[in-house]
C-alpha positions in Angstrom: 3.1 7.1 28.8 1.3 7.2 32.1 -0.5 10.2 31.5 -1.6 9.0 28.3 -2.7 5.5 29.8 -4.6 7.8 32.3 -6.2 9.8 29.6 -7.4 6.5 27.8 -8.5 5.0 30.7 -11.1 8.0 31.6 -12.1 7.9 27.6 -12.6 3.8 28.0 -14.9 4.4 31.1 -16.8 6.9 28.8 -17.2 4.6 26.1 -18.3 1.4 27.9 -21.7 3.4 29.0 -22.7 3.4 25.5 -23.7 0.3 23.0 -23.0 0.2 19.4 -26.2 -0.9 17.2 -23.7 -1.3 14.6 -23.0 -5.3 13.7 -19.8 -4.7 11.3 -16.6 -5.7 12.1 -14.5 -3.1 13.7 -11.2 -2.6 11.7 -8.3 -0.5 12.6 -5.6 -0.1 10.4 -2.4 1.6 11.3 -2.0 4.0 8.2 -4.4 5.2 5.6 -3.2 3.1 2.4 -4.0 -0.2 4.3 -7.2 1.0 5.6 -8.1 2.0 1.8 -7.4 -1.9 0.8 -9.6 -3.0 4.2 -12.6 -0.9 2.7 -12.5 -2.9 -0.9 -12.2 -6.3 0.8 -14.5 -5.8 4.0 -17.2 -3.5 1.8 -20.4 -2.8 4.1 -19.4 -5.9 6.7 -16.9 -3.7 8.2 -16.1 -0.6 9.8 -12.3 1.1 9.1 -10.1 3.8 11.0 -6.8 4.3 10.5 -4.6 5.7 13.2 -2.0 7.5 11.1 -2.9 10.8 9.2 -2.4 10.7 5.3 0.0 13.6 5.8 1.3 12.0 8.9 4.7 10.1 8.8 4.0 6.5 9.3 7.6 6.3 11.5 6.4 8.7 13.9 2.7 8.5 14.3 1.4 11.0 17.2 0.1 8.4 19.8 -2.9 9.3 21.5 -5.1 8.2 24.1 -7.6 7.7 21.9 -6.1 5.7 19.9 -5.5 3.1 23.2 -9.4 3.4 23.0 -10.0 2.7 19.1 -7.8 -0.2 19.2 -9.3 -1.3 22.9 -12.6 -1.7 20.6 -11.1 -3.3 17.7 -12.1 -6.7 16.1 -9.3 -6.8 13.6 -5.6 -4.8 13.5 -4.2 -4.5 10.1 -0.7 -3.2 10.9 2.5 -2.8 8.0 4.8 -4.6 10.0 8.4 -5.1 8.8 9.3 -2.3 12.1 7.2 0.2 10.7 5.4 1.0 13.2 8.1 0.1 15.8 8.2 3.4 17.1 4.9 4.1 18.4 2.3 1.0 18.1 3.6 -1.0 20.4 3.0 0.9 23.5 -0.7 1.2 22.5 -1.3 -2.3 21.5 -0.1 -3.1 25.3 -2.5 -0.3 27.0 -5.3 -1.3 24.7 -5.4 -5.0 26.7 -7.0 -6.5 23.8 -7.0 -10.2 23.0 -8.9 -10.3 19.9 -5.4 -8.2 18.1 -2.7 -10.0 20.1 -0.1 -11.6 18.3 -0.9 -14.5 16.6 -4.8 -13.8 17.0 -6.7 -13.7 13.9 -7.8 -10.5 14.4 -3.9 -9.3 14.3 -3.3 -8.8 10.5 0.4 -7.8 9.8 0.3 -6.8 5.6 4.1 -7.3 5.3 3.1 -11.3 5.7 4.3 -12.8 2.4 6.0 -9.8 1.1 9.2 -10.2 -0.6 10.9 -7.5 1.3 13.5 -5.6 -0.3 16.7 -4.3 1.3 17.1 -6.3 3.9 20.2 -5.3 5.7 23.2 -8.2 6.7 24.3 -6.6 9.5 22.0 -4.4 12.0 24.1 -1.2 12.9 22.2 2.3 14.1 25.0 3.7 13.3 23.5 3.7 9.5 20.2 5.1 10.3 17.1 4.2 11.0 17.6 0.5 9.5 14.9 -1.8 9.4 16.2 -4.9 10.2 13.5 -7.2 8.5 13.7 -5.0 5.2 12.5 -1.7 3.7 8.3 -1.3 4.9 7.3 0.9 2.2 6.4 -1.5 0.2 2.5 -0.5 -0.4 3.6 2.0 -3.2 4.0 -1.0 -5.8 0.6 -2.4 -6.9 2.1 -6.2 -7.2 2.4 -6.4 -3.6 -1.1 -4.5 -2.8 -2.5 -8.2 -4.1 -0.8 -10.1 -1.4 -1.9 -7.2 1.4 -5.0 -7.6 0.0 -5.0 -11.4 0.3 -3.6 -11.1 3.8 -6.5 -9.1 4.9 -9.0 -11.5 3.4 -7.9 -14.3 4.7 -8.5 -12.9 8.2 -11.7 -11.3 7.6 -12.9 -14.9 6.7 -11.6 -16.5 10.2 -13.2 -13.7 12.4 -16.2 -13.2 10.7 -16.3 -16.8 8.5 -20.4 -16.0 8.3 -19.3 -13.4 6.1 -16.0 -15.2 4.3 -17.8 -15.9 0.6 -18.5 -11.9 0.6 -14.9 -11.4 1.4 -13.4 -13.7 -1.4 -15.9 -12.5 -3.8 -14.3 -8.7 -2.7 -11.0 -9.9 -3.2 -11.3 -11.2 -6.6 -13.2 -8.3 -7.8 -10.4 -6.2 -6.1 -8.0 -8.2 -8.0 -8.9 -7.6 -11.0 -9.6 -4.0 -11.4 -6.0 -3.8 -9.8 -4.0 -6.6 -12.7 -6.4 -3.7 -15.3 -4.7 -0.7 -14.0 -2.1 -1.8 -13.2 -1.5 -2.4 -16.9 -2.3 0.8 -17.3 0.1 2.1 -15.0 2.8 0.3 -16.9 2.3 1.6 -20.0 1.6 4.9 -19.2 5.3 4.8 -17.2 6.8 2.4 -20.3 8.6 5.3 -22.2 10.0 6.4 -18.8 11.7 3.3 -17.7 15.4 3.9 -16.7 14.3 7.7 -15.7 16.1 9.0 -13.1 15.0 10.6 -10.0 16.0 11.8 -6.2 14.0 11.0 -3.6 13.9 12.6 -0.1 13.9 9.3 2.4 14.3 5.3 0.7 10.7 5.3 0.6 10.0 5.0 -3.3 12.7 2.2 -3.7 9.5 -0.4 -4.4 7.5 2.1 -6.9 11.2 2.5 -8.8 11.6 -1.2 -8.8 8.3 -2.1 -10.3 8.2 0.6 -13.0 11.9 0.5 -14.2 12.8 3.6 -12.2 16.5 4.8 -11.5 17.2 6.2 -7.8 20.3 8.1 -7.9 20.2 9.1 -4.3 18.6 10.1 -1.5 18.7 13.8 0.8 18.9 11.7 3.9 22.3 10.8 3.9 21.5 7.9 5.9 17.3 6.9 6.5 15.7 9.1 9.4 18.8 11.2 9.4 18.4 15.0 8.5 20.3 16.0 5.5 23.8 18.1 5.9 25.3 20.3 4.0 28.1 18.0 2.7 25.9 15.3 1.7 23.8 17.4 -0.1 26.5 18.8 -1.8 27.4 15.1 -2.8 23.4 14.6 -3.6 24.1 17.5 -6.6 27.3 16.6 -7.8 25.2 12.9 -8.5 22.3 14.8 -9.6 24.3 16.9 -12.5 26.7 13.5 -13.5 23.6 12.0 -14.3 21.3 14.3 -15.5 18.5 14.0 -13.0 15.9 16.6 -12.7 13.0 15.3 -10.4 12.6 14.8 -6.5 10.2 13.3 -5.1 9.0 14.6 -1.6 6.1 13.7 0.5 4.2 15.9 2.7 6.3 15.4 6.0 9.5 16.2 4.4 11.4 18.9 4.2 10.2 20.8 1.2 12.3 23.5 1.4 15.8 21.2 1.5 14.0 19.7 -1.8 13.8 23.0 -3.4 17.4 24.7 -2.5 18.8 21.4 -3.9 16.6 21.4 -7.3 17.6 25.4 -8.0 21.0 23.7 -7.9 20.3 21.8 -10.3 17.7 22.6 -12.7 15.6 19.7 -11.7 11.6 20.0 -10.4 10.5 19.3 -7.3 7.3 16.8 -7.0 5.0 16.2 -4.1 4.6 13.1 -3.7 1.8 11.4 -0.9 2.0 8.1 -0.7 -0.9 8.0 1.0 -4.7 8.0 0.3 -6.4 11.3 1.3 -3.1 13.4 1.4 -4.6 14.8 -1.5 -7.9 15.5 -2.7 -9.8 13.2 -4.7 -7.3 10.2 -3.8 -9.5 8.1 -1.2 -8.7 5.0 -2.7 -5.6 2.8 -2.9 -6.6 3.0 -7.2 -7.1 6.8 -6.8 -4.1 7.1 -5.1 -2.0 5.1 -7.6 -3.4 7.2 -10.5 -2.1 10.0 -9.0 1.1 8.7 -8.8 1.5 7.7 -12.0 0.1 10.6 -13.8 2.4 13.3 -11.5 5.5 11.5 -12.6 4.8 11.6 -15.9 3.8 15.1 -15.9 7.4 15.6 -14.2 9.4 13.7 -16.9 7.7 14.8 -19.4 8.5 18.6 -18.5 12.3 17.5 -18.2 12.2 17.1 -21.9 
């Protein structure tokens, strides 16, 4: 960490000879999908970044010194929260020196706020993986809890910029309900599928299969952030066959190739799977995104016929 303090440091020198003509409020957000829902609320009052790549796992974000700097200039912090970012933000956050996205400032927006989290664990063991004791953080794939991120964020917006706050709420409700349309949509496009089953490479779809009536048989990580083994896997199939299941769903940090030697096992299709805006082309927006989604898993069931 010290040379990467030192790096930011020289970067921070570089920066502060320079002055921004630009009045909007500069937002950072920790991963692509939360800067996506920042855009639609802030519109032209603010200025986004996010830290994470789209194709980037959101555990295990490469820190950089210039991220110390982005966040050192930062007006607002949207972060997941729920640990996950745990692994890499926190050490940033403390080199950055920056009061206005300290804990408890309103700049410091933390999306998991009001979230009913799901699989919450009642006892905290490592020894089961990488756990997150305040619940599963992946919950940004299911559209019902977009509404309270997006509420979270412009509720913040209005406290550091409250000059601005009537543009923000007018943002949010227009936000709101383009996302109760398509979300309809979503359903029933997804309706005929409901009790579908499928695989999934890490418990990071447990909210979308929730939502939309879904059936997760099991996972290729025997336990969460551990790398699958031969025996589990050959548990994985012997699930995968009892039940019938014939899609996996793998996003663009996983191991593809795991996916695949599993699915010639057992006759099922493997499906790519981003959960994040930009990881694919044309999907810049959280709605973009989601139509994505949706459409590739029906396309995958409807191939299993």
């Amino acid at each position: 960490m010290n040379l990467l303090k030192a790096s930011a440091l020289a970067l921070l020198a570089i920066a502060a000879t320079g002055s921004s003509a630009l009045a909007q409020v500069r937002v950072v957000a920790t991963t692509p999908d939360l800067a996506a829902v920042a855009r639609e609320i802030g519109g032209d009052r603010v200025s986004v970044v996010a830290l994470a790549k789209p194709t980037e796992d959101p555990h295990y974000v490469d820190a950089k010194p210039s991220h110390i700097v982005t966040l050192s200039r930062a007006d607002a912090l949207i972060e997941g929260g729920a640990e996950l970012e745990l692994g890499w933000l926190p050490p940033l956050l403390e080199n950055s020196r920056n009061g206005k996205i300290s804990a408890g400032a309103p700049g410091r927006i933390v999306a998991s706020d009001g979230i009913k989290l799901l699989e919450i664990p009642t006892s905290f063991d490592r020894s089961k993986g990488d756990v997150h004791s305040l619940g599963n953080p992946h919950f940004m794939i299911d559209p019902v809890n977009v509404k309270i991120v997006a509420r979270n964020i412009a509720d913040h917006f209005a406290q550091i910029d409250p000059k601005s706050a009537a543009t923000y709420r007018g943002n949010l409700t227009r936000f709101n309900a383009k996302l109760d349309a398509r979300y309809a949509d979503w359903q029933k496009q997804l309706a005929p599928y409901r009790g579908a089953k499928i695989v999934t490479y890490h418990k990071d779809f447990v909210y979308l299969a929730n939502r939309f009536g879904l059936n997760i048989v099991d996972e290729l990580e025997p336990k969460p952030g551990i790398a699958p083994s031969p025996a589990h896997l050959a548990q994985v199939i012997g699930k995968m066959k009892a039940n019938n299941a014939k899609v996996i769903l793998v996003q663009p940090f996983q191991n593809r190739r795991t996916a695949e030697t599993v699915a010639r096992q057992t006759g099922a299709v493997v499906v790519d799977m981003p959960q994040q805006p930009g990881a694919r082309s044309n999907t810049n927006t959280y709605f973009d995104l989601m139509d994505n989604v949706v459409s590739t898993l029906v396309g995958a069931f409807q191939a299993q016929k």
